[in-house]
N, C-alpha and C positions, 0 to 999 in steps of 0.2 A: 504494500500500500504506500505509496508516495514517493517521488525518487529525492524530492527537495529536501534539505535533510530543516527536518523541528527544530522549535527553539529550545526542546529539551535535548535534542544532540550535538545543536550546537555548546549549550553549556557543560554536556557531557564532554565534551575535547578539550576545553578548560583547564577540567583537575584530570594530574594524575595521581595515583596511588599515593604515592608520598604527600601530593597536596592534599589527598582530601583526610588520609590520617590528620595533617596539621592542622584541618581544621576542626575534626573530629576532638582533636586533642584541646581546642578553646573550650572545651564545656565538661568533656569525659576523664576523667583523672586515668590513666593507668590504662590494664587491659591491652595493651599494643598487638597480642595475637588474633584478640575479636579483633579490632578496627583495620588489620593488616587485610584478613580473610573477607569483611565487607567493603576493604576498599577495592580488593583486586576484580569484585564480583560488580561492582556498580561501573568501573573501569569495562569492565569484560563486558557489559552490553553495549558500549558504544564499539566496541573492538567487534564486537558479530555485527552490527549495524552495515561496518565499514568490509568486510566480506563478501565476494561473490554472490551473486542470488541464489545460485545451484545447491553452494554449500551452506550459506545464511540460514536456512532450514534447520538445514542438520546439527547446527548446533546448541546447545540446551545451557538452561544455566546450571550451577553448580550449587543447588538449594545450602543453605547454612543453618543448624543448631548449635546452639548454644547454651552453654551448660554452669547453671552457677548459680547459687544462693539468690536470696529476694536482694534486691537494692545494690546490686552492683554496678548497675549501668547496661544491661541487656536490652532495655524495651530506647532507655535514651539514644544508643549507638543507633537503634535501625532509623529512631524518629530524625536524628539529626543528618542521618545519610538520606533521607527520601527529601527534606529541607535542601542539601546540598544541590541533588541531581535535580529539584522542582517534578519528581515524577509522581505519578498517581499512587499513592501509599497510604494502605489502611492496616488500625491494628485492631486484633478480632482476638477473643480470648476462647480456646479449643473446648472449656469448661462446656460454652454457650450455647453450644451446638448436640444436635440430638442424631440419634441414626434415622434414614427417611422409613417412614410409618408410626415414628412416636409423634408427641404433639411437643413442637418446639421449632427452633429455625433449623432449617440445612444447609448444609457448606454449598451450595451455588447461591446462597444468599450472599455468602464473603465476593463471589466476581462479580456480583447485582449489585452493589454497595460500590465496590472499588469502580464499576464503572459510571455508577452516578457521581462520584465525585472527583471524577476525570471529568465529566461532561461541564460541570461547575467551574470545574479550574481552567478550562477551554474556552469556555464563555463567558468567565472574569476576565482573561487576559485579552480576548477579543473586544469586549466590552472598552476594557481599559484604550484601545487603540482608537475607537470612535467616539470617546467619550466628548473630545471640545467640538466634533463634529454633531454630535445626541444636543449639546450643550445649547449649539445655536441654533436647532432646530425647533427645541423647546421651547427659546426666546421668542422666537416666530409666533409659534402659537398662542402663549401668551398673550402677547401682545394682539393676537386676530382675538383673545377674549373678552382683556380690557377696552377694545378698542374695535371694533368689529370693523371690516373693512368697507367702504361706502361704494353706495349701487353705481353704475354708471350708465350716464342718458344719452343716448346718440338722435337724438329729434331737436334738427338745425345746427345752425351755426352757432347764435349765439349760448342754446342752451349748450353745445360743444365747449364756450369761452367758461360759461359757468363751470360746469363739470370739472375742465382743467384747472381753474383756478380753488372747487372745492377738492380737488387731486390735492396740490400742492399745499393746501392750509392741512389735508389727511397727514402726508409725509410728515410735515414738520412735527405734528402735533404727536405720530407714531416716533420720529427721531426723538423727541425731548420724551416721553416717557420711557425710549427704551434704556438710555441714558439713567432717567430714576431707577429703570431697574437693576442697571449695571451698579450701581452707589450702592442698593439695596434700602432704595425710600420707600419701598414696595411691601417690604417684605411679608408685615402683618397683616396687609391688605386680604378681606374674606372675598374670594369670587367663589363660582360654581361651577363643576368639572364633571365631565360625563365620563367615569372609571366603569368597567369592567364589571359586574355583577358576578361576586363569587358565592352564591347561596343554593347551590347545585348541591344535593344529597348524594353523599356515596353512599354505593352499594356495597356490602358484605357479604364475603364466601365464607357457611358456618361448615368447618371442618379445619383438620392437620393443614392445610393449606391456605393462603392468605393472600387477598392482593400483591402485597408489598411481595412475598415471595414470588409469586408468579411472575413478576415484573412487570402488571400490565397499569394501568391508570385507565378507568373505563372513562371518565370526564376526559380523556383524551380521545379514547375510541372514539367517542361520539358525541365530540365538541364541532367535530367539521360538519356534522348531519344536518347542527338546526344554527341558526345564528344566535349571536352572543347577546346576550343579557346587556344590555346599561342602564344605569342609573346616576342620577344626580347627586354628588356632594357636594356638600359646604368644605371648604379648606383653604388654607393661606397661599397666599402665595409662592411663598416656600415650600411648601409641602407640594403645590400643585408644580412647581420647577422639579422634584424629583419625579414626581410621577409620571410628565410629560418627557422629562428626558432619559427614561428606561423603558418607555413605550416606542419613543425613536431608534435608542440602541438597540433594541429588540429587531427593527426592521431594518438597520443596518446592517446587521452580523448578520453573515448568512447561518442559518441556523443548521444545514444538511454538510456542511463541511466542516463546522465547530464538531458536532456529532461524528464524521469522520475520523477528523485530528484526533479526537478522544480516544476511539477504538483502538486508532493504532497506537498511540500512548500506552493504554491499559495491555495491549498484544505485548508490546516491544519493549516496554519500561517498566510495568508496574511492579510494586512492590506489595507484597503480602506478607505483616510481622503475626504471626500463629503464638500468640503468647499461652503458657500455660499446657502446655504441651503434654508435658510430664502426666497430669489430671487425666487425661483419657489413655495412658500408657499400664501394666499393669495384667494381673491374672485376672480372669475372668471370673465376676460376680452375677448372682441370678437372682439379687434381693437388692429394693433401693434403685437409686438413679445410675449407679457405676451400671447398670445392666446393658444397653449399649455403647460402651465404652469402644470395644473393640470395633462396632455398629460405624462407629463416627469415624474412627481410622479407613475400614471401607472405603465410604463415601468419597473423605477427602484424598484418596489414593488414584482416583482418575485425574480430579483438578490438579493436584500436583503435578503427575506425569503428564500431562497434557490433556486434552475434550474441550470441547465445544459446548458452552454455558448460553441459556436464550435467556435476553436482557428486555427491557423494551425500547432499548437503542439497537438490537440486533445483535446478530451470533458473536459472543466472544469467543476467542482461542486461546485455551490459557497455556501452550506450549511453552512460553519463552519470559511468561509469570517468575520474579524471582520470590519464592519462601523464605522465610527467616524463620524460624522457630524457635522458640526458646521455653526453658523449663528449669526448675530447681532440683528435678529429680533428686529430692530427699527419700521418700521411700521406694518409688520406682527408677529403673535406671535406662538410659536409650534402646539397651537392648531387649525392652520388654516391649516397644514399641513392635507390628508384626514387621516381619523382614519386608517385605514389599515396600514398606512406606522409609524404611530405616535406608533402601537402598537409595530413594531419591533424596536423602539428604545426604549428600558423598561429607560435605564438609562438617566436619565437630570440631568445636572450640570451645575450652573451657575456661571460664572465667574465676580469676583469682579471689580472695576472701576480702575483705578493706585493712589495711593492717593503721597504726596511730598513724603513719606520715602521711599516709591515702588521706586520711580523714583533712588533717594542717592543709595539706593542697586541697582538697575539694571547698574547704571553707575558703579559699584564698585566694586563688589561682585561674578558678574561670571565669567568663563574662558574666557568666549569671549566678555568681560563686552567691552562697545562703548569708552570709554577712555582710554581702553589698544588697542585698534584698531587704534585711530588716534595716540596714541603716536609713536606707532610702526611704522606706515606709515609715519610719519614726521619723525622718529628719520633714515630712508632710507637718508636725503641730509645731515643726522650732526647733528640735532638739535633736543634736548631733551626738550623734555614737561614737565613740573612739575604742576600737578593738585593738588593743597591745598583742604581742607575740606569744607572750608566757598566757593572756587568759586565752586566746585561739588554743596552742598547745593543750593547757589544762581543759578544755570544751573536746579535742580531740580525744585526749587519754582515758577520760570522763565517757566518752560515747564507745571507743574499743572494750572498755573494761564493761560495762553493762550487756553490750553486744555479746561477749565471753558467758558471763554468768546468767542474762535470761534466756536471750533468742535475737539469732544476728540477724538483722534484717537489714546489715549494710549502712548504706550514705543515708536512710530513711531514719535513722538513730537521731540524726543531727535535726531532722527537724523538730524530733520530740524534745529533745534535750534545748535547743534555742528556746521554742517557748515559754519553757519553765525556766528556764532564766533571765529571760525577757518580759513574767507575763505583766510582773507588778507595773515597770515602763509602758506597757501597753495597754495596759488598763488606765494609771495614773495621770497618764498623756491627754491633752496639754496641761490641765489644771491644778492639780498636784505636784507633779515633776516644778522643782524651783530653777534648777541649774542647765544653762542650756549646753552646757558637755556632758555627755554621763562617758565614765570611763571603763569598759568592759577589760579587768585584767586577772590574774589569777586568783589575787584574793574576794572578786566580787566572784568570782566563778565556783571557787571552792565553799564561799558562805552560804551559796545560793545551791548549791546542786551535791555538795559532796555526801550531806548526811542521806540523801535521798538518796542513791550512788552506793552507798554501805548497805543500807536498809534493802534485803532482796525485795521483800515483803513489798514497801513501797516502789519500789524498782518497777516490780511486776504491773501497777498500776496506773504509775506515775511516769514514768518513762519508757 
């Protein structure tokens, strides 16, 4: 489909391996063998892109699991790699899913999903390119609201002088209003707008099966049958500027080629992160929900390896689909998953534990590091945080040593543990708090957290 290459290949040529580790590395602490193995793999679809047609087919991606405790940065690494590439990337938890004949969703709901929201991100960025063009179109109309455009009389000459000269007093008086609008003198102004009548009753299918899965929209079927609904609203000016100029984008984008670009997006690029893997992995039980555990394995063993999924944008092909899957496999382990489905994931990568230095960088070190998060949010009433080195360190050794003695749940420690020693500042904020520096260092960090920290008891509850 398309020989022009997207402007998701063209920023796939961009990064390579090494770059998109580096930027992977702005937000994710550590781990270098996941982000090695996602970077080679998000690489490797613009490298099949660039492939012969004969053999462009033949070749498959190289699905990844990944294997490692809650809160290490599993689910982060895939969201910040689908960010990188701009490709269509959905995350779906394997829990969620039933085998087909129970009542629940089924895995062609995960490519029915992933490809509405390619179709979205196709039509946002198409949107975006006509938007000052929607903009002036909008203006137009408008202005035909407040201003209705004036009849014109062709009987004689002089009613012709008339005409033309009520022409020209029309213009002026349409220039100096559009003028107010551009200033925005307008804005509050109430007019009345004939919008779209959306009071159409969906139908429901009662059964294991459901619109949303079948992918159909019957208010679409048989929107084109009868004509559309209008109605009159009251609304501002502003409010009618929006509305009029996403009815014009609407008729600017071609909508059968947006639809297009999608498909081959979602074929060629998409990503599908399968979190929670592990949950349907496992000996087979015949009591309870685990009972099609195996059921959903199945299922999802043709999407993986390739089939053809019916959407209501039309046939996907999930051939060239990259998976990520990941799991904690605490009680089960990858090879309890069945062989078939273990073989399409060729690549395993296991994720390391957080050890205290992980913790010092992850609070420190990335863009969107947790203690530039609270400072920014407190420094909103006045009051500036100042985080020392020795109280970061002690918040670190504080969050490994609890991780130890209840249950590691990784980088997610440190959100519990910020709270509770933040919460009195964020409660007291503005009104209480006197001093517009508080200074976070080890001894406010040790008065605040460490009796808690001893206490398993409270540990268990409280952090």
């Amino acid at each position: 489909m398309g020989t022009t290459p997207s402007r998701l290949e063209q920023r796939a040529r961009e990064l390579t391996p090494r770059e998109i580790v580096k930027e992977l590395d702005k937000y994710i602490i550590g781990q270098q063998n996941a982000k090695k193995s996602v970077a080679i793999a998000l690489r490797n679809r613009w490298r099949r892109l660039q492939v012969p047609a004969g053999l462009r087919e033949e070749i498959m991606p190289n699905n990844i699991i990944m294997i490692g405790p809650t809160g290490v940065g599993k689910t982060e690494i895939a969201r910040r790699l689908a960010k990188l590439s701009d490709a269509p990337f959905i995350k779906v938890e394997a829990s969620k899913f039933t085998e087909v004949g129970y009542v629940g969703r089924d895995v062609e709901s995960i490519i029915r999903d992933l490809t509405e929201y390619a179709v979205n991100m196709v039509k946002g960025e198409r949107r975006a390119e006509v938007n000052d063009k929607a903009k002036e179109l909008s203006e137009d109309r408008l202005l035909d609201i407040l201003i209705p455009p004036s009849r014109k009389r062709h009987v004689g000459s002089a009613t012709e002088e008339l005409a033309n000269s009520e022409g020209d007093e029309y213009n002026a008086t349409r220039q100096k209003l559009r003028q107010k609008l551009r200033d925005g003198k307008l804005e509050d102004k109430v007019i009345e707008l004939d919008v779209p009548a959306t009071d159409t009753p969906l139908m429901q299918v009662i059964g294991p099966m459901n619109l949303e899965d079948m992918g159909v929209n019957l208010q679409e079927m048989f929107g084109g049958l009868m004509p559309k609904k209008m109605k009159k609203r009251k609304v501002t000016v502003s409010e009618a500027r929006l509305i009029l100029a996403n009815e014009e984008a609407k008729k600017l984008i071609d909508q059968d080629a947006a639809i297009k670009e999608a498909l081959h997006r979602v074929e060629n690029s998409g990503i599908v992160f399968l979190d929670e893997i592990d949950k349907i992995a496992g000996a087979k039980s015949t009591v309870g929900p685990d009972v099609s555990r195996e059921g959903v394995q199945r299922d999802l063993l043709p999407i993986v390896e390739g089939s053809n999924v019916m959407t209501k944008y039309g046939m996907v092909r999930t051939d060239h689909i990259l998976f990520i899957a990941s799991g904690a496999f605490h009680i089960s382990k990858p090879s309890d998953l069945i062989p078939e489905l273990q073989g399409r994931f060729p690549i395993r990568v296991e994720l390391s534990s957080l050890t205290e230095q992980d913790f010092v960088k992850i609070l420190t070190m990335p863009q969107n590091a947790l203690i530039k998060q609270y400072a920014a949010l407190i420094e909103t009433d006045g009051i500036q945080v100042q985080f020392r080195q020795d109280g970061i360190e002690e918040i670190a050794r504080i969050a490994s040593e609890v991780n130890e003695n209840v249950e590691n749940i990784g980088a997610r420690r440190l959100h519990t543990i910020m709270t509770s020693l933040l919460d009195d500042i964020l409660f007291d904020a503005p009104e209480e708090v006197k001093q517009d520096i508080v200074v976070v260092d080890r001894e406010l960090v040790k008065t605040k957290l460490a009796g808690i920290a001893k206490n398993k008891d409270l540990s268990h509850y409280i952090l």
